[in-house]
C-alpha positions in Angstrom: -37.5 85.4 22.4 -40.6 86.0 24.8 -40.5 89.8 26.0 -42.3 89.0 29.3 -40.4 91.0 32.2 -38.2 92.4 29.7 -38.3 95.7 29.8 -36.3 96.6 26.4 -39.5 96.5 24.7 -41.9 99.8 25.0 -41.0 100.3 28.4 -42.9 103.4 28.7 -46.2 101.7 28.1 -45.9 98.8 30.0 -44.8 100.8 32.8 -46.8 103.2 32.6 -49.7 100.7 32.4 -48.4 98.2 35.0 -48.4 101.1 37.7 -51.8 102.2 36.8 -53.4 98.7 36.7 -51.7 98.1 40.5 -53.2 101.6 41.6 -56.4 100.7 40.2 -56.3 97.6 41.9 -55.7 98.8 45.4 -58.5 101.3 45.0 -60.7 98.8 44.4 -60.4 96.6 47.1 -61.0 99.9 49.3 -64.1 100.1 47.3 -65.1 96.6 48.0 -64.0 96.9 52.1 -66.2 99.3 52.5 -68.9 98.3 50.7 -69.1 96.0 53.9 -70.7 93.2 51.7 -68.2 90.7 50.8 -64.7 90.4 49.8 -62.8 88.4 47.2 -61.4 85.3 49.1 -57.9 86.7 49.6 -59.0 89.8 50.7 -61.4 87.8 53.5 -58.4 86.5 54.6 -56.2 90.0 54.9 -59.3 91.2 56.6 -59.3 88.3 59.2 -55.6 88.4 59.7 -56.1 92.6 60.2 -58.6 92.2 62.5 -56.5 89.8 64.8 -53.2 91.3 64.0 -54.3 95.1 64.8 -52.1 95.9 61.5 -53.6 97.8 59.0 -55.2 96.2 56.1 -52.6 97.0 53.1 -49.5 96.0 56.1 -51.0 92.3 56.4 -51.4 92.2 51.9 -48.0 93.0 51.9 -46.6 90.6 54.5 -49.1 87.8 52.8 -47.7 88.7 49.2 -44.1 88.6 51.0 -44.9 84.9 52.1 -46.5 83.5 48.9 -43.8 84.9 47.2 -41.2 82.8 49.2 -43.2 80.2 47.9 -42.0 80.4 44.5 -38.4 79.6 45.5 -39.2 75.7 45.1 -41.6 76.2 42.4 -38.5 77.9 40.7 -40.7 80.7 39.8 -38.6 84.1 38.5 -40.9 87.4 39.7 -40.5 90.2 37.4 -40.8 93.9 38.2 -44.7 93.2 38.0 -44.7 90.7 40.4 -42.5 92.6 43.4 -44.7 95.7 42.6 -47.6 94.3 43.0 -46.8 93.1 46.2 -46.0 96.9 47.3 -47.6 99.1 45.6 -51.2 97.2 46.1 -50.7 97.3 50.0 -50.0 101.2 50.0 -52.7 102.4 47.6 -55.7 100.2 49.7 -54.7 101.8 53.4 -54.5 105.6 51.3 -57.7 105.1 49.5 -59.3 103.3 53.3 -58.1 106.6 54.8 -60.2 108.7 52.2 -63.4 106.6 52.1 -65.7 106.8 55.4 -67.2 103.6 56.7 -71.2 103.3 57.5 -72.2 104.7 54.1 -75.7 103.9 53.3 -76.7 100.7 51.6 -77.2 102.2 48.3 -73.9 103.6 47.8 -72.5 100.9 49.4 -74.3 98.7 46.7 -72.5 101.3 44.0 -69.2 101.0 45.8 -69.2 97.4 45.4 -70.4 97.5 41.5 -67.8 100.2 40.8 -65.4 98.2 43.1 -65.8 94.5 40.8 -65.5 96.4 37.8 -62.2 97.9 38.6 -60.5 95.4 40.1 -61.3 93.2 36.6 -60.1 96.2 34.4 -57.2 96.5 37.1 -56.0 93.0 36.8 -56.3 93.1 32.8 -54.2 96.3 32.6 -51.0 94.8 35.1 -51.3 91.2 33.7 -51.5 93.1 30.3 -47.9 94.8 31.2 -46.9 91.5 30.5 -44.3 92.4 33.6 -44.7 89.4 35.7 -48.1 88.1 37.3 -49.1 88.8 41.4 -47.5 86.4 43.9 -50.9 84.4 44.2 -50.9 83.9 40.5 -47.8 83.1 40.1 -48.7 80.3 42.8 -50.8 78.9 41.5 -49.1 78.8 37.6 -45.6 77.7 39.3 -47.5 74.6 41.0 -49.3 73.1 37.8 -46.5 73.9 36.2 -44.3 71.3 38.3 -47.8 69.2 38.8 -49.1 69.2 35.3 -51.6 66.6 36.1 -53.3 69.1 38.1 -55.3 71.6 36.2 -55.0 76.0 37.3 -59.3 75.4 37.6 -58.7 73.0 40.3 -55.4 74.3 42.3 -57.1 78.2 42.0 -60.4 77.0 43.5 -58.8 74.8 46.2 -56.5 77.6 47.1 -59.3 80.7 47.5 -61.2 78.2 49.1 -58.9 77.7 51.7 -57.9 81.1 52.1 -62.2 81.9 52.0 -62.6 79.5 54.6 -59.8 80.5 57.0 -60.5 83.9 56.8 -64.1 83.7 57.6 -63.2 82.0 60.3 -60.9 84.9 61.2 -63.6 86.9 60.8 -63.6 88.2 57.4 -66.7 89.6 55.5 -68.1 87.3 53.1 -71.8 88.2 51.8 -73.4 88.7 48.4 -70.4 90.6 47.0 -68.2 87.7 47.4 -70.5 85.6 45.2 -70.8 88.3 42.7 -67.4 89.1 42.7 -66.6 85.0 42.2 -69.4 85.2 39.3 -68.0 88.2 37.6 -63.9 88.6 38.0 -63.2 86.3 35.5 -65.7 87.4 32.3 -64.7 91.2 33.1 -60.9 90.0 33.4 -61.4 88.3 30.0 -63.1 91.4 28.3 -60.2 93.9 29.3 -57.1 91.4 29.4 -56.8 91.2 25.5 -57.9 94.8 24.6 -54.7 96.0 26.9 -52.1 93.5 26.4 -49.1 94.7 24.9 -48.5 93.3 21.8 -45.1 91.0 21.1 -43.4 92.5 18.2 -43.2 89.9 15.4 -40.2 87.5 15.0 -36.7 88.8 13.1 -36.8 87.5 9.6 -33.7 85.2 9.2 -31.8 86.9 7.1 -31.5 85.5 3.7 -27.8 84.2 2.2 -26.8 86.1 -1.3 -27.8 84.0 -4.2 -24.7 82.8 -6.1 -24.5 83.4 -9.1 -24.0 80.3 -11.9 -20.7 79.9 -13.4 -20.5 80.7 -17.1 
């Protein structure tokens, strides 16, 4: 029986690292926002939608996580605990951590702020996903869809989704620049180098117990 969103097993850990892999995440998204030299295609699109909206920029990830999550109702996706947290906690840490970090820093610790920025957000994602609590509502789209439309690989539907989202949001006037290329280039390597050093490990199968020999007659 898979132990995925089933807290029984360790819950300390995986608590413990699910809530620090969300933190983590948020923090780096400030990084990368105000680095002011590209965003990951989501977070183009929060920007856009922020800038229009006049919310603040963790108020408009939460409403957008809100919405893709409704989205799993016909995909007949379950969240876990991983999945609703993300969609909270995420939003709450990035507008704290915005109200810390000053805009119009020069370029060179903007550059820095965007390297430290890329490398958290892979070691974030590897530490929640590692939790093995439930995936983020956008995963979990994309999953829940080839999973009803197996002819369709994740490559394709994840690239024609942040593509979308990329394109709108520029449009809405979200910053795209060298870090989005970078961060396109380097997410999923990092994500790969951290996700199986963290995940929590399954415990093995229960032996079947074995019946009492009977003993020959005689």
């Amino acid at each position: 029986m898979t132990q995925i969103g089933n807290l029984s097993y360790r819950p300390a850990r995986r608590l413990t690292q699910l809530y620090a892999g969300l933190t983590l995440y948020g923090v780096s998204m400030a990084l990368l926002i105000r680095s002011g030299l590209g965003l990951d295609p989501w977070d183009v699109f929060h920007q856009g939608l922020a800038g229009h909206t006049g919310l603040s920029f963790g108020t408009v990830t939460i409403a957008v996580g809100t919405l893709v999550l409704l989205l799993w109702i016909p995909l007949r996706q379950r969240p876990g605990l991983g999945t609703v947290s993300n969609v909270v906690v995420v939003g709450l840490v990035v507008d704290a951590t915005l109200a810390l970090l000053p805009a119009g820093l020069p370029l060179a610790t903007r550059t820095a702020l965007l390297v430290g920025g890329i490398v958290a957000n892979g070691t974030a994602t590897g530490l929640y996903l590692g939790a093995r609590l439930g995936p983020g509502p956008r995963d979990g789209l994309m999953t829940g869809f080839v999973a009803r439309q197996p002819r369709f690989s994740i490559r394709l539907v994840r690239t024609t989704i942040e593509v979308a989202v990329l394109g709108l949001g520029w449009l809405l006037g979200g910053t795209v620049g060298p870090g989005t290329v970078a961060y396109a280039l380097t997410i999923g390597p990092l994500t790969q180098f951290v996700l199986p050093r963290v995940t929590v490990p399954l415990p093995p199968n229960p032996t079947p117990p074995t019946s009492t020999p009977v003993p020959a007659p005689g």
